[in-house]
VEXDREN-2710 file (C-alpha; in Angstrom, 1 decimal):
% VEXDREN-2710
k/r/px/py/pz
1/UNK/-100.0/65.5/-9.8
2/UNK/-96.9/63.7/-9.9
3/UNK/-97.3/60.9/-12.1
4/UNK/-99.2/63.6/-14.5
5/UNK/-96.2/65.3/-14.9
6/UNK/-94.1/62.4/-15.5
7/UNK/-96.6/61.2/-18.1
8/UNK/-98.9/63.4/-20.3
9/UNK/-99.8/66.5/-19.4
10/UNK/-103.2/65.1/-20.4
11/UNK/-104.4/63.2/-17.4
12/UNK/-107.0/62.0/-20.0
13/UNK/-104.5/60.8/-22.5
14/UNK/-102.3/59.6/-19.8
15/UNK/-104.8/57.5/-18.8
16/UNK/-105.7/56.0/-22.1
17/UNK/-101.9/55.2/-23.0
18/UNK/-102.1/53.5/-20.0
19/UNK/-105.2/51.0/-20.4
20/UNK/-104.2/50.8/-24.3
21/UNK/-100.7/49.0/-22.7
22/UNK/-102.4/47.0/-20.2
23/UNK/-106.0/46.7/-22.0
24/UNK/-104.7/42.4/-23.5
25/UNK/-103.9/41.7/-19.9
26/UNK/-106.6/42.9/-17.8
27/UNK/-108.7/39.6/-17.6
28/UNK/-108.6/39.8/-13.2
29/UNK/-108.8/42.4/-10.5
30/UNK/-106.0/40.4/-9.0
31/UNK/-104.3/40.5/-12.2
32/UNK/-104.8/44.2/-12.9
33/UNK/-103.5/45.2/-9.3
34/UNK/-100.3/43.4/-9.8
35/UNK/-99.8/45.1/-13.3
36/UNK/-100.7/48.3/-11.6
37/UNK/-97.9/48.4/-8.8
38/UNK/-95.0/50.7/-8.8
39/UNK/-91.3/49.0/-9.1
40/UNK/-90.1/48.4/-5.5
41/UNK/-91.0/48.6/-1.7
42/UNK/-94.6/50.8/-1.3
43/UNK/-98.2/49.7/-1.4
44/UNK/-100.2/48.2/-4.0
45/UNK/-102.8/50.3/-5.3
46/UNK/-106.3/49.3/-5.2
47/UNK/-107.7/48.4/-8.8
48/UNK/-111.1/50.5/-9.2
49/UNK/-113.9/48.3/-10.3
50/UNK/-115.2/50.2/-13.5
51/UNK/-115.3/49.9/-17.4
52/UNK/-112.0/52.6/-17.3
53/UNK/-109.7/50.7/-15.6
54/UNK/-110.7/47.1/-16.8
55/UNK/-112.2/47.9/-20.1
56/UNK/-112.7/44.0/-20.5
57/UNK/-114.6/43.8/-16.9
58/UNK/-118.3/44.3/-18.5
59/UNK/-117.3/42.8/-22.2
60/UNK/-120.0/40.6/-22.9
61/UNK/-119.1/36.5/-22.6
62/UNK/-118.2/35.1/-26.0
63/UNK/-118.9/31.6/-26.8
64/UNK/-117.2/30.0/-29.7
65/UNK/-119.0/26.9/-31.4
66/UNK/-117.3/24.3/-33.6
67/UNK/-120.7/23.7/-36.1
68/UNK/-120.4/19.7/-37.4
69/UNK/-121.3/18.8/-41.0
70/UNK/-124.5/17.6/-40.9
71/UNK/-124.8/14.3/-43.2
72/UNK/-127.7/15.2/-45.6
73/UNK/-130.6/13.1/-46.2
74/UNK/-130.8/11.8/-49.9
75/UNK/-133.4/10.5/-51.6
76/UNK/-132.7/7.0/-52.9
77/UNK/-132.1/7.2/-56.1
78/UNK/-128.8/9.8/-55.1
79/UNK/-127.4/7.9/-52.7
80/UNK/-123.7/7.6/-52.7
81/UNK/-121.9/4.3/-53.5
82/UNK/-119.8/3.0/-51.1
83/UNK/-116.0/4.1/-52.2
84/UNK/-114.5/1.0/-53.7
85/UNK/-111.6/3.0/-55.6
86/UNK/-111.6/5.8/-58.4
87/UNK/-114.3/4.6/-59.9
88/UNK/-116.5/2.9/-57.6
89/UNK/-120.3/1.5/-59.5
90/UNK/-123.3/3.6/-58.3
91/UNK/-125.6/0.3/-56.4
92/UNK/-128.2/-0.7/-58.0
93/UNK/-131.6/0.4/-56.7
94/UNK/-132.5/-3.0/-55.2
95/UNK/-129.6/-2.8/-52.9
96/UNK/-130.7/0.4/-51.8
97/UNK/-133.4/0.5/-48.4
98/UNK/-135.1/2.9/-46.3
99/UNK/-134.1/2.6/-42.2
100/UNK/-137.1/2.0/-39.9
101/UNK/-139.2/2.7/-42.7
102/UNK/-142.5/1.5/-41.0
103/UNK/-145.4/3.3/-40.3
104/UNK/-144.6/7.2/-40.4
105/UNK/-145.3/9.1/-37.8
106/UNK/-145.2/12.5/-39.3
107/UNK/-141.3/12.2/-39.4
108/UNK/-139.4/12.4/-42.1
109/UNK/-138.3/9.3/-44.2
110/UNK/-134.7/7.7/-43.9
111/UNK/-132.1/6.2/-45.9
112/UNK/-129.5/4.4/-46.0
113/UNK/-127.1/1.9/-48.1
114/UNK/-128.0/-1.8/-47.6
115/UNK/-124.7/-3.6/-48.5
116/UNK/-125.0/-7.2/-46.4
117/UNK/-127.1/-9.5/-48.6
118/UNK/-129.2/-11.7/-46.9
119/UNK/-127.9/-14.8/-48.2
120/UNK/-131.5/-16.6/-47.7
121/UNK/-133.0/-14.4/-50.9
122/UNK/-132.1/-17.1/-52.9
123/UNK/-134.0/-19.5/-51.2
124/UNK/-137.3/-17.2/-52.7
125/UNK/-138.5/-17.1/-55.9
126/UNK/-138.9/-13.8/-55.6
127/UNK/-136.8/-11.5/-53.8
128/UNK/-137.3/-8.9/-51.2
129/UNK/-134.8/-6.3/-53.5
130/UNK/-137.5/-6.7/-56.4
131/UNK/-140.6/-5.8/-54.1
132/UNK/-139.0/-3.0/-52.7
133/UNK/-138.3/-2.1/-56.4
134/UNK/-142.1/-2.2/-57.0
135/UNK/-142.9/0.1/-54.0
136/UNK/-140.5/2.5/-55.1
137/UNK/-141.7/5.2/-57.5
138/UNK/-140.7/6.3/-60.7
139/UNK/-137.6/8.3/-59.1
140/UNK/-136.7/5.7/-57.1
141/UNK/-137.8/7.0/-53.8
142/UNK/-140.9/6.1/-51.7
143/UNK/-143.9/8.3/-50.9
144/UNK/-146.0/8.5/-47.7
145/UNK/-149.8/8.3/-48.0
146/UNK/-151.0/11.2/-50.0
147/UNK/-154.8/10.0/-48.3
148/UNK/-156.6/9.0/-45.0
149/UNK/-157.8/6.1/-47.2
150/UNK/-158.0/4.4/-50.2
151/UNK/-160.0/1.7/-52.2
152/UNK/-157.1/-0.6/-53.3
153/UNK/-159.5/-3.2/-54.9
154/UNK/-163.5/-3.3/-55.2
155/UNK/-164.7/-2.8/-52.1
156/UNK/-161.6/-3.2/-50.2
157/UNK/-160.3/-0.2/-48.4
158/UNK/-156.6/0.6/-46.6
159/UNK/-156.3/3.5/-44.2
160/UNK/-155.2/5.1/-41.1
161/UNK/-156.0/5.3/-38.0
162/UNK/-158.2/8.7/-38.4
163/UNK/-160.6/7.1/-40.7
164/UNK/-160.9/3.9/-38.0
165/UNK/-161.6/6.5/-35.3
166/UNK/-164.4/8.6/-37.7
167/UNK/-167.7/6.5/-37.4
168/UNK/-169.3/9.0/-39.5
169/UNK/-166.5/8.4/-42.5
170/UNK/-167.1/4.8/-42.0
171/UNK/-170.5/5.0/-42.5
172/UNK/-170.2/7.5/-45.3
173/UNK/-167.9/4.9/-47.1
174/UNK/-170.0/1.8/-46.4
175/UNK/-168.2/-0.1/-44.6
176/UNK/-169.8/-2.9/-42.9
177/UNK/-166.6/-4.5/-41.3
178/UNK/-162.9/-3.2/-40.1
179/UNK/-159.8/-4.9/-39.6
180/UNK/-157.4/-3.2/-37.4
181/UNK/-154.3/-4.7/-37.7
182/UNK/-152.7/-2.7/-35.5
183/UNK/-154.6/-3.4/-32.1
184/UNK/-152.8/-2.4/-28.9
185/UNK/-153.1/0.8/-26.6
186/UNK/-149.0/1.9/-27.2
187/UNK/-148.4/4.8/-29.5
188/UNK/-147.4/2.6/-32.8
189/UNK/-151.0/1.1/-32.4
190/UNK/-154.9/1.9/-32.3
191/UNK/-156.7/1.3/-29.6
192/UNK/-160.3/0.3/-31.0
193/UNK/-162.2/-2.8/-30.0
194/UNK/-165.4/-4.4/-30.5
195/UNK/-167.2/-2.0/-28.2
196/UNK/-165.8/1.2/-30.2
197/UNK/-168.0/0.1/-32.9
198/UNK/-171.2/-0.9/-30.7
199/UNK/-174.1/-0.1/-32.1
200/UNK/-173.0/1.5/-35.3
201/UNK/-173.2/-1.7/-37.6
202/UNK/-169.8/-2.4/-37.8
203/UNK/-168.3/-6.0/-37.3
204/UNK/-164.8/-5.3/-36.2
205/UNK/-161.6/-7.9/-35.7
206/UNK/-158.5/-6.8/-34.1
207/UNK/-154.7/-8.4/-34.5
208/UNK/-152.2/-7.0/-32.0
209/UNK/-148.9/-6.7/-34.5
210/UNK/-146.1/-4.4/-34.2
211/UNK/-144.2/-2.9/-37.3
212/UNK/-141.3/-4.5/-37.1
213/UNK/-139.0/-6.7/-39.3
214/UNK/-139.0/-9.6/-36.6
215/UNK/-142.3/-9.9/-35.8
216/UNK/-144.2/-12.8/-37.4
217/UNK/-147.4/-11.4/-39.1
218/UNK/-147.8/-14.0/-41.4
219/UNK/-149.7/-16.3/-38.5
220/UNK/-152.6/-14.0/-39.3
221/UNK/-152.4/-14.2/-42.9
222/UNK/-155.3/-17.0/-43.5
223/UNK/-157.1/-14.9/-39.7
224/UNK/-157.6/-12.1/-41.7
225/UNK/-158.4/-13.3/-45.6
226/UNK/-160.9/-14.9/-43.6
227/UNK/-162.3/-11.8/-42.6
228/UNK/-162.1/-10.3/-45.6
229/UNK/-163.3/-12.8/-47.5
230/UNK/-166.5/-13.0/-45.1
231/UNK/-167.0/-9.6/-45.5
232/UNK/-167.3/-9.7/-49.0
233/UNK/-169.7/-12.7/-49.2
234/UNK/-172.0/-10.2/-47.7
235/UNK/-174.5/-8.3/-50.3
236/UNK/-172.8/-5.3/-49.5
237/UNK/-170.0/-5.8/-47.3
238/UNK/-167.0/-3.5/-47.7
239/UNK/-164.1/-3.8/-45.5
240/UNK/-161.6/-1.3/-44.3
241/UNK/-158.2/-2.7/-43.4
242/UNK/-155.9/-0.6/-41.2
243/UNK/-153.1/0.3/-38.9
244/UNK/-151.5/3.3/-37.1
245/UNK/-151.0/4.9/-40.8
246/UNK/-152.1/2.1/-43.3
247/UNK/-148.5/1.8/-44.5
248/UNK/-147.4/-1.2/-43.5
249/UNK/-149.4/-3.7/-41.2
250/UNK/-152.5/-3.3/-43.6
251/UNK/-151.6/-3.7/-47.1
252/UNK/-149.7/-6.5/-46.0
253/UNK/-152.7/-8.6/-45.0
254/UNK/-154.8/-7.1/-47.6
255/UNK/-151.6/-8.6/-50.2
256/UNK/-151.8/-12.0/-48.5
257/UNK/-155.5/-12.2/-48.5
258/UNK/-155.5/-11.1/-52.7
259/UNK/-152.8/-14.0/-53.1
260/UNK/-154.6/-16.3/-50.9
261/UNK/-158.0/-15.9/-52.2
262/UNK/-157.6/-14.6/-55.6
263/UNK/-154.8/-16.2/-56.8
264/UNK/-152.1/-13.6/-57.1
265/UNK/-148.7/-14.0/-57.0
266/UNK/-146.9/-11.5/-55.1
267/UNK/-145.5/-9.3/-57.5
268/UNK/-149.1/-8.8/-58.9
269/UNK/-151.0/-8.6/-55.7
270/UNK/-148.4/-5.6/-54.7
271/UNK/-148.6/-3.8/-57.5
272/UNK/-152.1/-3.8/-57.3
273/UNK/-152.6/-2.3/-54.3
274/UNK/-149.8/-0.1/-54.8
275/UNK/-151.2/1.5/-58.1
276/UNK/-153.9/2.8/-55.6
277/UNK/-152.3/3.8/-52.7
278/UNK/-148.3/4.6/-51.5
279/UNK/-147.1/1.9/-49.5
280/UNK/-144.4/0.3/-47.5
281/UNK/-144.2/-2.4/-45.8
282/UNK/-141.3/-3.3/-44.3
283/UNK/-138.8/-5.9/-45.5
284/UNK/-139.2/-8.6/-42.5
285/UNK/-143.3/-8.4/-43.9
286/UNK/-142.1/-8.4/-47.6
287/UNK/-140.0/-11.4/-46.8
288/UNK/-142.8/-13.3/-45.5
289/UNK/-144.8/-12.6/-48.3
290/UNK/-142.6/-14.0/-50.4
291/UNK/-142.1/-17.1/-48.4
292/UNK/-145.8/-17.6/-48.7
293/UNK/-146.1/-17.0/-52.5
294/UNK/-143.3/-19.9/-52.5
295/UNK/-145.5/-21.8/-50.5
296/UNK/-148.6/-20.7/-53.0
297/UNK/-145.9/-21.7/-56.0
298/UNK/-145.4/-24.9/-54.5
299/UNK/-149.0/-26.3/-54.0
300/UNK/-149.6/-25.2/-57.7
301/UNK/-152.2/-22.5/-56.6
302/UNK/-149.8/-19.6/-57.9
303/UNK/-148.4/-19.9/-61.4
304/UNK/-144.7/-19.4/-61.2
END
């Protein structure tokens, strides 16, 4: 009764004055007690553990979050040029690349500037820049495979791994012989063999290469235009050439076997296969083909 009467008359309003003074400090019961006790000698009063006395008590927790700018990806005809001063030049599109472009694997295509030359481009007649030109499309960016499959040239076929797996597909397309060219049991290859195809008909050949810019698939160039080129002789023979997602493994050997055994330069023998399906191999492949239509160039089987 005393401290009502010093206070409000209100013990309701009394007590509201009082939590709206002390209401930014009340973060602890320890806290609150000490805010709480009279001037002087006497005891401390016990804080009461309710929403009344430490209004703050059942607040929910609040969480702030700084949120980072998230770099968009561009496609790579918009990407920006490097900042060289107030006016720096937009790069042209054969210094532009793609970043792990390899096979897809249902993710989303990257990429990125490409501002290191390789000074060994102009050891090639033909550059990697104007291949990857080629591939790109007529906005400058590259497309997955819009199919499982695809018949680049007469009886020539580049695919994915679904189709290699389908027997029934095979067999509704033909195809007397496959190449995998991505043999291996990881996830970035198909694990088919000779017995997969057992009894169905189908010659099979198998070259364990990984998509990767170092790794040296042009020792199977002249392996598999052999294939292919056997496969042909036959009456009917129809081939289908593939890898995890007949991207970049395949048409590569189907592009050295067409400059091998038909006589293509590079340029052409890309092109062709690209006007038929979307493609990509990736630059260590694309240099290698163009060290080999050097090679062709020199030993006067490809016209310069």
């Amino acid at each position: 009764m005393v401290g009502f009467m010093l206070g409000s008359k209100d013990p309701s309003a009394n007590l509201s004055r009082r939590l709206h003074e002390h209401k930014p400090q009340l973060s602890t019961a320890a806290h609150s007690a000490e805010l709480l006790a009279p001037p002087g000698p006497g005891p401390i009063p016990v804080p009461v553990r309710s929403h009344l006395d430490f209004p703050t008590a059942l607040s929910p927790i609040r969480i702030s979050f700084t949120v980072m700018p998230v770099p968009s990806i561009s496609p790579r005809n918009a990407l920006p040029a490097r900042y060289a001063g107030p006016s720096a030049p937009t790069p042209p599109l054969s210094r532009r690349c793609r970043a792990g472009r390899g096979d897809p694997c249902g993710a989303a295509e990257l990429t990125e500037l490409c501002d290191r030359p390789d000074p060994a481009m102009s050891d090639y007649r033909i550059s990697v820049e104007e291949l990857n030109d080629l591939l790109a499309n007529g906005s400058g960016c590259y497309s997955l495979p819009s199919a499982h499959s695809n018949e680049v040239v007469p009886r020539i076929h580049v695919g994915n791994a679904f189709i290699a797996k389908n027997i029934m597909k095979l067999q509704r397309l033909g195809i007397t012989h496959v190449l995998n060219a991505a043999e291996g049991k990881s996830f970035m290859h198909v694990n088919t063999n000779a017995e997969f195809y057992e009894g169905t008909g189908i010659t099979y050949h198998g070259i364990k290469a990984n998509d990767t810019q170092e790794f040296n698939l042009s020792r199977y160039f002249e392996e598999a235009a052999d294939f292919i080129e056997k496969a042909l002789s036959q009456k009917d023979g129809q081939v289908f050439v593939h890898c995890r997602e007949g991207y970049s493994r395949s048409p590569t050997l189907v592009i050295a076997y067409l400059m091998l055994r038909q006589n293509m330069d590079v340029k052409s023998a890309l092109v062709t296969v690209r006007q038929k399906r979307e493609i990509g191999p990736n630059d260590g492949f694309l240099r290698q083909l163009c060290q080999l239509n050097e090679q062709l160039v020199k030993e006067g089987k490809v016209k310069p």
